[in-house]
DODRENLUM-877917 format. One line per 3 residues: number of its first residue (from 1); for each residue x, z, y of C-alpha. Coordinates in steps of 0.1 Angstrom, whole numbers. Example, Ala and Ser with C-alpha at 12.3 -4.5 7.8 and 13.67 -1.06 7.14 Angstrom:
1> 123 78 -45  137 71 -11;
# end
This chain:
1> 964 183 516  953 211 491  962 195 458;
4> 926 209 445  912 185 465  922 151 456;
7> 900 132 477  906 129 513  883 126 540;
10> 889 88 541  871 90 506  842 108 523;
13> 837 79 548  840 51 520  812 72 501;
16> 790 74 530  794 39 537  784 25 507;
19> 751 47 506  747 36 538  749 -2 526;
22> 727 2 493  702 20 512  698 1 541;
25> 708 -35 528  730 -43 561  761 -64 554;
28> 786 -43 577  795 -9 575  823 12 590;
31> 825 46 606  847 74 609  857 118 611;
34> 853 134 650  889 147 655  891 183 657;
37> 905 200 683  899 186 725  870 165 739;
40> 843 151 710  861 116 699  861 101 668;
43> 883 69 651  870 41 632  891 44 603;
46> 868 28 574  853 -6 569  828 -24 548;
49> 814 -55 546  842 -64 582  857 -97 584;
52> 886 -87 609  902 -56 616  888 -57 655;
55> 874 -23 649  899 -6 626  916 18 647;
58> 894 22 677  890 55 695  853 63 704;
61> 851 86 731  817 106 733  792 92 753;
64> 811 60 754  795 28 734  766 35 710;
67> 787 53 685  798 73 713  764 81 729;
70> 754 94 696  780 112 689  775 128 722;
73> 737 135 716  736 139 677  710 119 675;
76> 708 87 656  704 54 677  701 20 673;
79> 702 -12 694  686 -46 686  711 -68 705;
82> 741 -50 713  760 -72 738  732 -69 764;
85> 717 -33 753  707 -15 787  709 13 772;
88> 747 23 760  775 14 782  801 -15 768;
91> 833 -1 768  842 -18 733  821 -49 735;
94> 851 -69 731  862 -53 698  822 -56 685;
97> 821 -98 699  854 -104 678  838 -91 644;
100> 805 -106 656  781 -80 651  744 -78 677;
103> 722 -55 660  738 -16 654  730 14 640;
106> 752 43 646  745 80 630  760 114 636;
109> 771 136 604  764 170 617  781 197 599;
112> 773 232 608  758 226 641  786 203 648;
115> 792 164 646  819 155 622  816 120 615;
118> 797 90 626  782 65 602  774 23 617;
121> 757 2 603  753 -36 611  742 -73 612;
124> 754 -107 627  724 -118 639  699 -102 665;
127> 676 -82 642  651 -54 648  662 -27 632;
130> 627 -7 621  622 26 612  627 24 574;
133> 660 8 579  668 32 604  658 63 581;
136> 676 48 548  708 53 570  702 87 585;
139> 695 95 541  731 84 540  744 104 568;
142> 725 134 552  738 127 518  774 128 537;
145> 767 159 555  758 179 521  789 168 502;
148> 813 182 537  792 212 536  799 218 500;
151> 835 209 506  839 233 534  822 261 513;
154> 845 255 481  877 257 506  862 286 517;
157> 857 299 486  890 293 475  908 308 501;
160> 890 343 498  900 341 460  934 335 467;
163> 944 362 498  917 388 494  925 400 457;
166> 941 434 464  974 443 456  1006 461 470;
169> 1006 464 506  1019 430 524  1014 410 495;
172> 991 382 481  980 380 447  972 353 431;
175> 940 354 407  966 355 376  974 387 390;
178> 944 404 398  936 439 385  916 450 356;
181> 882 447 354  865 477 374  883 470 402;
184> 866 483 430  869 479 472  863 460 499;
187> 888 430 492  882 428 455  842 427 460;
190> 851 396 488  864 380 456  837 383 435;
193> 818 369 462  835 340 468  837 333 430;
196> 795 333 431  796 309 458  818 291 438;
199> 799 293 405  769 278 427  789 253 443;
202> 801 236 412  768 224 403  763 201 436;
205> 796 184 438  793 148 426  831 145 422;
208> 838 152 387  875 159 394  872 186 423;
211> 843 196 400  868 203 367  895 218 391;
214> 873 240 405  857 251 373  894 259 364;
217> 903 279 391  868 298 386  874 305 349;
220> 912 315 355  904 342 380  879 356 356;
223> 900 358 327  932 370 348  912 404 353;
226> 914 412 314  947 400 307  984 410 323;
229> 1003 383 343  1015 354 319  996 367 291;
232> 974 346 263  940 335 270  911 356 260;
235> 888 340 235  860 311 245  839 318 269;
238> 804 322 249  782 316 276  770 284 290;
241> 777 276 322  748 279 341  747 317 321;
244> 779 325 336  765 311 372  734 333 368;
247> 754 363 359  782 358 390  749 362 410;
250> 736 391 394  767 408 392  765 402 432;
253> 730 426 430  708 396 434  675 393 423;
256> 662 368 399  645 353 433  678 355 452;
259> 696 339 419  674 309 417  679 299 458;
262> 710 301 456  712 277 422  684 255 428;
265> 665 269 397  631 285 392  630 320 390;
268> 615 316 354  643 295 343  668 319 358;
271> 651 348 336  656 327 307  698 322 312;
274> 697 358 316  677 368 285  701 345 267;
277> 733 361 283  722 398 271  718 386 238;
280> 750 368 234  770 401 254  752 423 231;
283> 733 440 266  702 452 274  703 457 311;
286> 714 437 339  739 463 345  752 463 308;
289> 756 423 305  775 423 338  798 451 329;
292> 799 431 290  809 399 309  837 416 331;
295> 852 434 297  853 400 280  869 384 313;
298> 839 361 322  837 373 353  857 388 378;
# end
């Protein structure tokens, strides 16, 4: 496990789950991540709400059961009385009897076109499961899905920073080693893409720690362009930082349009950071403030 991410994906599930149960009011939850690699199949590793461990453990095959079927399809589905349902098969009723559960709600986490997890929700009595319940735990698989998708874009992220920073041939810089600012080429402008993408990411991830480390790993890159291996930190940073996320963008070439999509700000707003960034950098253009944030090591 990267040890920039703290959380595994076991913490993901347990998140999931209890948006699931808030949302929905069911008493049971569990679910579990689609194994990568080989046929579609996915293993109930998480529980909530379970009296017994009858379903801790089990392997659901796509297609098989009503997790399966939906993982198969990507669809959510539901069934009102699942010992008699006509319409999954009942490869793991024996597992479902034990923890006593009839009505069921199982719902695919699709992640980039693909199904990474599955979400159930459930009840002990026969119960018909209407739409509204049905839809507060699709919110909940949803919910999940953004907080993988900005996982997988911060790894991503993270992994440009740390092999694409140019250096001697055959070697891998890290960002405390990364050449002055100016740097120029196709590896080094990889970088200062991926450190936009992770400016923007910062601001969507609910988990305050990854948040900090990332935010660390951002602001070390930017100040290692200014300063030689092992040497002091620069002075503190005098933007805010949304400033410095509107700036990573514009130093990209984006448009005040492009900036606020990509942040999840109004294009007025986005005006405004940047007004306020030119004034504190001492700029007048886009071009100067970007070149005034790379001198004082802000960005990249």
């Amino acid at each position: 496990m990267d040890p920039l991410y703290p959380h595994d994906d076991g913490d993901q599930i347990r998140g999931g789950l209890l948006t699931l149960l808030r949302g929905t009011g069911l008493p049971v939850a569990f679910g579990g991540m689609v194994q990568p690699g080989g046929p579609p199949r996915m293993t109930i590793t998480e529980l909530a709400g379970t009296t017994t461990a009858a379903l801790r453990g089990l392997a659901i095959n796509a297609g098989a059961g009503l997790g399966g079927k939906a993982l198969a399809l990507g669809l959510p589905l539901r069934v009102d009385d699942y010992p008699v349902a006509r319409s999954i098969s009942h490869e793991y009723d024996g597992p479902v009897a034990a923890e006593g559960l009839r009505s069921v709600v199982a719902v695919p986490v699709v992640v980039h076109r693909e199904v990474r997890a599955v979400l159930y929700g459930a009840v002990r009595q026969r119960l018909a499961l209407g739409d509204r319940l049905v839809a507060a735990a699709v919110d909940a698989g949803r919910e999940l899905e953004r907080r993988l998708t900005d996982r997988d874009a911060a790894r991503a992220a993270l992994t440009t920073l740390r092999t694409a920073a140019p250096g001697p041939v055959g070697s891998r810089r890290s960002p405390d080693t990364v050449p002055a600012p100016g740097a120029a080429g196709p590896e080094w402008e990889e970088v200062r893409q991926a450190h936009a993408e992770l400016r923007g990411l910062l601001r969507r991830i609910d988990d305050p720690e990854l948040r900090d480390r990332l935010d660390a790993v951002a602001d070390r890159l930017a100040g290692a362009v200014t300063r030689p291996e092992g040497g002091p930190p620069g002075p503190a940073n005098p933007l805010s930082p949304r400033e410095t996320d509107v700036l990573a963008c514009v130093a990209l070439g984006c448009t005040n349009a492009d900036v606020a999509d990509q942040l999840g700000l109004r294009p007025e707003t986005v005006k405004s950071y940047l007004r306020s960034a030119m004034r504190k950098l001492g700029a007048h253009t886009r071009l100067e403030v970007v070149v005034a944030a790379r001198r004082a090591g802000l960005l990249p």
